[in-house]
C-alpha positions as a printed NumPy array, in Angstrom:
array([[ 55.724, 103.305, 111.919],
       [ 56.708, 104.508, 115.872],
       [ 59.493, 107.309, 115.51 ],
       [ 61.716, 107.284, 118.564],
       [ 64.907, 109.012, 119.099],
       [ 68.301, 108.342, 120.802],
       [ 70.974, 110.594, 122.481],
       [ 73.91 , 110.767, 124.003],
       [ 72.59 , 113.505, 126.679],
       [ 75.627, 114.882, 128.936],
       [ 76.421, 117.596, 130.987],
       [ 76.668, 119.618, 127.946],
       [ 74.135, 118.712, 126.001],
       [ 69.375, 119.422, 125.915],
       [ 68.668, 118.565, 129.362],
       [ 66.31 , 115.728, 129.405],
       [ 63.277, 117.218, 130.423],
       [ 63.208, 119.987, 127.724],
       [ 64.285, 117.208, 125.16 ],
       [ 61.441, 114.994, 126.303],
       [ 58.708, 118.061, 126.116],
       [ 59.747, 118.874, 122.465],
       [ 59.538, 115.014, 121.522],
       [ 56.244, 114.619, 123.103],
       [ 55.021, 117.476, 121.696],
       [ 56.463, 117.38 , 118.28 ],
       [ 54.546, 113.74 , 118.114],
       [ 57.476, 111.851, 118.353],
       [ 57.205, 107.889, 120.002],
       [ 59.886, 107.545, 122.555],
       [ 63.072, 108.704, 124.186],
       [ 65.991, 105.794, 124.702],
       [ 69.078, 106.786, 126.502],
       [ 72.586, 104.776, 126.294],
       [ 74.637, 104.126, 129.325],
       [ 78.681, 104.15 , 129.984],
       [ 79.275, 104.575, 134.034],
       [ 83.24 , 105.735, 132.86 ],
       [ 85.606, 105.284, 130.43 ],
       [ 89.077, 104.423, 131.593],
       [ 91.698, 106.841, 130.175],
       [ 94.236, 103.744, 129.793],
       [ 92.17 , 101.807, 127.371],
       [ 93.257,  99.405, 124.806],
       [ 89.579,  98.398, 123.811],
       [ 89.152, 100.309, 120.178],
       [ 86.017, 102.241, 119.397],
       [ 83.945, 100.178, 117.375],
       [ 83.03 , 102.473, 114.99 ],
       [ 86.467, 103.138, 114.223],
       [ 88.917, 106.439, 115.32 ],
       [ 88.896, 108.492, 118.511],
       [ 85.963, 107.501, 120.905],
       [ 83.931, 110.481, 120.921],
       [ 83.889, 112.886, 124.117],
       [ 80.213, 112.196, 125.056],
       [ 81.042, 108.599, 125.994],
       [ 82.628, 109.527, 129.012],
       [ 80.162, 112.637, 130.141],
       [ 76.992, 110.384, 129.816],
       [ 74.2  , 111.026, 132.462],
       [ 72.868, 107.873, 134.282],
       [ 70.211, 107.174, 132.022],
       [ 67.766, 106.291, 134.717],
       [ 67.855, 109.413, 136.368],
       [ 67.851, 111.143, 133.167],
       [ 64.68 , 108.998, 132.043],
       [ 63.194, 109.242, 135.265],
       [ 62.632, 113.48 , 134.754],
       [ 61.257, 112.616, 131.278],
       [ 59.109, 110.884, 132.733],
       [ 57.616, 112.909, 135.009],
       [ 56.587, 115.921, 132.306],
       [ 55.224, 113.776, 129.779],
       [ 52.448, 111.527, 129.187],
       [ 52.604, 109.71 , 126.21 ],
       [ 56.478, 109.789, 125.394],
       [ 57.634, 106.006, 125.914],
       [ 61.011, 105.731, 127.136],
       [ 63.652, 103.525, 126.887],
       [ 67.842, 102.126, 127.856],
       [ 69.915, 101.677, 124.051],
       [ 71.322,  99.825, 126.203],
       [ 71.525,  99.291, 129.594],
       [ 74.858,  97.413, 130.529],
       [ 73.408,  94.855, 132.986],
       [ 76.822,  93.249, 134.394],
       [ 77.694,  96.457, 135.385],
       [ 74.645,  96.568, 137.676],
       [ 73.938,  95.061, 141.293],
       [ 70.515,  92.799, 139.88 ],
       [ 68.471,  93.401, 143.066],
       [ 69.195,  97.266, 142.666],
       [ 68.569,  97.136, 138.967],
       [ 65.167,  95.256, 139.217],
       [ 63.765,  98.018, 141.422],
       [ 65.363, 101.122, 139.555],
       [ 64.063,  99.308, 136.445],
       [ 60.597,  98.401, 138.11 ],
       [ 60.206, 101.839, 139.654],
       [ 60.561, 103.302, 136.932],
       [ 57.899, 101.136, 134.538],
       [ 55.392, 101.738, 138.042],
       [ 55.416, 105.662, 137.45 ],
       [ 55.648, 106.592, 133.915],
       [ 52.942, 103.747, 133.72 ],
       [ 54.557, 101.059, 132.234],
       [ 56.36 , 103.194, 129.329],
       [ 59.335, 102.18 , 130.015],
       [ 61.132,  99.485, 127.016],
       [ 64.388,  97.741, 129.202],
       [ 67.08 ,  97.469, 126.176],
       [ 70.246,  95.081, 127.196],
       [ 73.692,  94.517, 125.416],
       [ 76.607,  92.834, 126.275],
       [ 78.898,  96.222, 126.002],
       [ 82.852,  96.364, 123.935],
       [ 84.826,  98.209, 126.409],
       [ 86.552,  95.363, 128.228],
       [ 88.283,  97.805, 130.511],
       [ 84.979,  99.779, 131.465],
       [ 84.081,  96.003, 132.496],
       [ 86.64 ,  95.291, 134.251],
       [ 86.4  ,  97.778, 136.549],
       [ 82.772,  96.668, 137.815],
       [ 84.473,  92.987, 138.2  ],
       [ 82.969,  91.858, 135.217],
       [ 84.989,  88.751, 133.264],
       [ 84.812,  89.556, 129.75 ],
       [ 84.684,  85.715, 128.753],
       [ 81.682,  85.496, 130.535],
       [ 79.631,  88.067, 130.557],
       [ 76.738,  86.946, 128.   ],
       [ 76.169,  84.155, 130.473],
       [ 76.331,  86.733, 133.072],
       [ 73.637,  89.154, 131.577],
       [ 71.666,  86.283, 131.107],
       [ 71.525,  84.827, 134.61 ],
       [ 71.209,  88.201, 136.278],
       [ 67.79 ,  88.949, 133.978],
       [ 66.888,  85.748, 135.057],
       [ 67.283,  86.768, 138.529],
       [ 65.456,  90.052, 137.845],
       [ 62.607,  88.069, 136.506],
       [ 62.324,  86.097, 139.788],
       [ 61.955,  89.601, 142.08 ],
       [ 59.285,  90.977, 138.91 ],
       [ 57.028,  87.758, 139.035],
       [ 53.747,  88.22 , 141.099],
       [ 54.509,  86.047, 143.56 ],
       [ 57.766,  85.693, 146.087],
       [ 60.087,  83.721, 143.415],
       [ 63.934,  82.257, 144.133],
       [ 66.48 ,  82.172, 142.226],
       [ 69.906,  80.206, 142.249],
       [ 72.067,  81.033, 139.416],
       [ 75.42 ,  80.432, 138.557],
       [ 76.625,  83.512, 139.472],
       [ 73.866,  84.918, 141.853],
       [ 70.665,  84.367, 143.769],
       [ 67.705,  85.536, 145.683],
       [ 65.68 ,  84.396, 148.259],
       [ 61.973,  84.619, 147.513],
       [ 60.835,  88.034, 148.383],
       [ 58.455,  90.389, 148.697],
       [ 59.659,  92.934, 145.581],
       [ 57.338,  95.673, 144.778],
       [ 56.548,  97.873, 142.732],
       [ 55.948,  95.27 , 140.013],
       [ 56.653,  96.45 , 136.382],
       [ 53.048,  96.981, 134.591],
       [ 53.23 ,  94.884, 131.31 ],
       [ 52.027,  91.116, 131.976],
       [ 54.465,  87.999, 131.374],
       [ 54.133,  87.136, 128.036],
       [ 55.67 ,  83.888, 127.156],
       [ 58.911,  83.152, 128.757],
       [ 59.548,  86.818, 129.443],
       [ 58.009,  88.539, 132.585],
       [ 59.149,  92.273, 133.342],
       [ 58.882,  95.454, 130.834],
       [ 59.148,  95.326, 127.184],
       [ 63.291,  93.777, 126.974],
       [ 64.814,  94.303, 123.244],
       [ 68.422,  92.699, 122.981],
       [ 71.069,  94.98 , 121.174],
       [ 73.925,  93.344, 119.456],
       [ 75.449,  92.59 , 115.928],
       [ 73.004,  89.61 , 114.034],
       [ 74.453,  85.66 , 115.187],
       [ 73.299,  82.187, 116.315],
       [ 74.28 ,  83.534, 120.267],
       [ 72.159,  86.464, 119.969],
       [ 69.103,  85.127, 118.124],
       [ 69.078,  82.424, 120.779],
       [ 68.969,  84.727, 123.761],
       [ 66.411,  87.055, 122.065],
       [ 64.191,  83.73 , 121.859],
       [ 64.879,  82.44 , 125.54 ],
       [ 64.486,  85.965, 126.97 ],
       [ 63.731,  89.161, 125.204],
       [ 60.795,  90.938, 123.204],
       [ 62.687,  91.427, 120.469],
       [ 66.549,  92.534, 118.845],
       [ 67.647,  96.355, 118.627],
       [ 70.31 ,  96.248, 115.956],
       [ 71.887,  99.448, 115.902],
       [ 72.12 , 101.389, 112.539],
       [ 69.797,  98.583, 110.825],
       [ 72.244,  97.245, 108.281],
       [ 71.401,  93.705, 106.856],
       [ 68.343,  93.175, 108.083],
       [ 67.117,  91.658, 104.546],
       [ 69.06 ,  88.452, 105.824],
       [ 68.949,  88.821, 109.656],
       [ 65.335,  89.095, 110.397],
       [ 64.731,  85.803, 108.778],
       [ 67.194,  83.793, 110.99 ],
       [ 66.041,  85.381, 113.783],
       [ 62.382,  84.508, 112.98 ],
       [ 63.863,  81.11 , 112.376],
       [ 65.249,  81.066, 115.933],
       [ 62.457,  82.836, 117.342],
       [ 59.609,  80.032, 116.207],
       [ 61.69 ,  77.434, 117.002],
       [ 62.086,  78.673, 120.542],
       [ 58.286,  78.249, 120.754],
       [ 57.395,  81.944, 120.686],
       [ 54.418,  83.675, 118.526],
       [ 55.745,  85.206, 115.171],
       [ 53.195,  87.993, 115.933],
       [ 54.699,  88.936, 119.115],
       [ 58.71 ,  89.695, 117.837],
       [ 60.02 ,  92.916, 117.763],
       [ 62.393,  93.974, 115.44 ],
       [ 63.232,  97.78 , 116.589],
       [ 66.459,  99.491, 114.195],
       [ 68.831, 101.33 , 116.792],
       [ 70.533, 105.307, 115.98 ],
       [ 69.488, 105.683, 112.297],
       [ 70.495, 108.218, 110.209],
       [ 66.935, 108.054, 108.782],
       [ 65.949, 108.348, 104.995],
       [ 62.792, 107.831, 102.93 ],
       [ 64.016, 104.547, 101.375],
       [ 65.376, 103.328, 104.016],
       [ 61.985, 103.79 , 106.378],
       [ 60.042, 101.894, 103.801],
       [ 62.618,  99.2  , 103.61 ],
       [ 61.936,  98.446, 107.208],
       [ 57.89 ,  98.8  , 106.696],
       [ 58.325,  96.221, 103.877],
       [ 60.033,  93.861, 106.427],
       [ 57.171,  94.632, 109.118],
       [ 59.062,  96.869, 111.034],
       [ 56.769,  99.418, 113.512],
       [ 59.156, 101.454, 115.344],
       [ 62.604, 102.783, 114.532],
       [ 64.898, 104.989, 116.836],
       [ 66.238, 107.651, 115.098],
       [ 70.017, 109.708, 116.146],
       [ 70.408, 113.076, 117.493],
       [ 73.466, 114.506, 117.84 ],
       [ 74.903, 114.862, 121.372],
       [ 74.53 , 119.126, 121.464],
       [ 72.812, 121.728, 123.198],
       [ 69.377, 122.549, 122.629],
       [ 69.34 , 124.609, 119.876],
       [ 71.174, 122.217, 117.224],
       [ 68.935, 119.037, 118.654],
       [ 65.949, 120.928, 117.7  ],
       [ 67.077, 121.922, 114.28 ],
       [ 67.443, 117.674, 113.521],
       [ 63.647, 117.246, 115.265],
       [ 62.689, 119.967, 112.721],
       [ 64.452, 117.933, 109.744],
       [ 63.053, 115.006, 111.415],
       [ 59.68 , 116.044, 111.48 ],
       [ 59.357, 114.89 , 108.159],
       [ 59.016, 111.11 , 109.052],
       [ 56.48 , 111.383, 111.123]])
């Protein structure tokens, strides 16, 4: 089994590149980064995990940028978005920041997508809360029309692109119905979700793995009924607090990767957890 990590990294927290060195060289798989442009101080949303929201969420670095210098000092470190917030993103930017970024770390880059829970956060990029699964999925769709090989237009319900010349491309092939990098789908386990992991996504990235006894069925279900290869889904557990049971609960259910939490803190504490860590390897 792939062990990758997540992190909220901040202004105060292991800058990326020495976190990324340390991974790599430790043996760890990959490096995914969440995303929150701001978070409103006037906000009514509640944290979903329950309590105060925690002060990383609103000192996150753009996880592009942040991915984009681990990147460039490692080799074999794959890298990753847990998740990227796509209505909050201009699609023809997105497709090249997300394209450019596949093209020089040589096609390591994993694009994971979510839907989001802070309506005001939203709101403030114009997004319509009601809407904004049908939102995410016509802007991929759109971004999958500037990734294909040839000049491809799109007219959505809520944008479109002329057929253009888009390069770089990102490296992985179309497989299927999906054409761009490897695109996991975060979100809690349901008939919406399953569905648009089966129309356009590698695979789901349920965060903290709960319930996937029952879940990974369905989606299986929903995935071979959409056509797709059972060989080819991706079932990828999102910031685990890892243990030995638990890892060969998800081996049992032919898991390969999981993405393991580190705390959002300076270099010396994140180190101490790869130590602990280390063990899973």
């Amino acid at each position: 089994m792939r062990i990758a990590t997540t992190i909220f990294l901040t202004d105060e927290t292991v800058t990326p590149v020495r976190l990324a060195r340390e991974l790599e060289q430790r043996g760890f798989a990959g490096l995914y980064l969440p995303e929150h442009t701001h978070i409103p101080v006037s906000r009514r949303t509640p944290y979903p995990a329950g309590g105060d929201l925690p002060r990383e969420y609103g000192r996150t670095l753009d996880p592009f940028v942040a991915l984009g210098q681990a990147a460039a000092v490692t080799e074999r470190l794959t890298l990753g978005t847990g998740i990227t917030l796509v209505t909050q993103h201009d699609p023809v930017d997105l497709a090249k920041q997300v394209a450019t970024l596949d093209h020089l770390s040589g096609g390591r880059f994993t694009l994971g997508i979510g839907y989001g829970w802070n309506v005001e956060e939203a709101a403030d990029h114009g997004v319509e809360w009601a809407t904004r699964r049908e939102l995410t999925r016509d802007r991929m769709a759109l971004m999958r029309a500037l990734w294909s090989a040839e000049p491809t237009a799109y007219d959505g319900e809520f944008g479109s692109v002329r057929a253009s010349f888009a390069h770089p491309k990102p490296v992985q092939a179309p497989r299927g119905p999906v054409v761009g990098p490897r695109t996991l789908i975060g979100g809690g386990a349901g008939p919406k979700l399953f569905a648009a992991i089966a129309e356009h996504a590698d695979g789901w990235l349920p965060i903290g793995g709960r319930g996937l006894t029952e879940s990974v069925p369905k989606l299986r279900a929903a995935w071979e009924e959409a056509g797709r290869d059972p060989k080819d889904l991706q079932v990828v557990p999102y910031a685990v607090l890892p243990d030995p049971g638990k890892l060969a609960h998800y081996a049992d259910l032919g898991i390969e990767e999981v993405v393991l939490q580190l705390p959002p803190a300076g270099e010396p504490e994140v180190l101490r957890v790869l130590d602990g860590y280390a063990a899973f390897l």
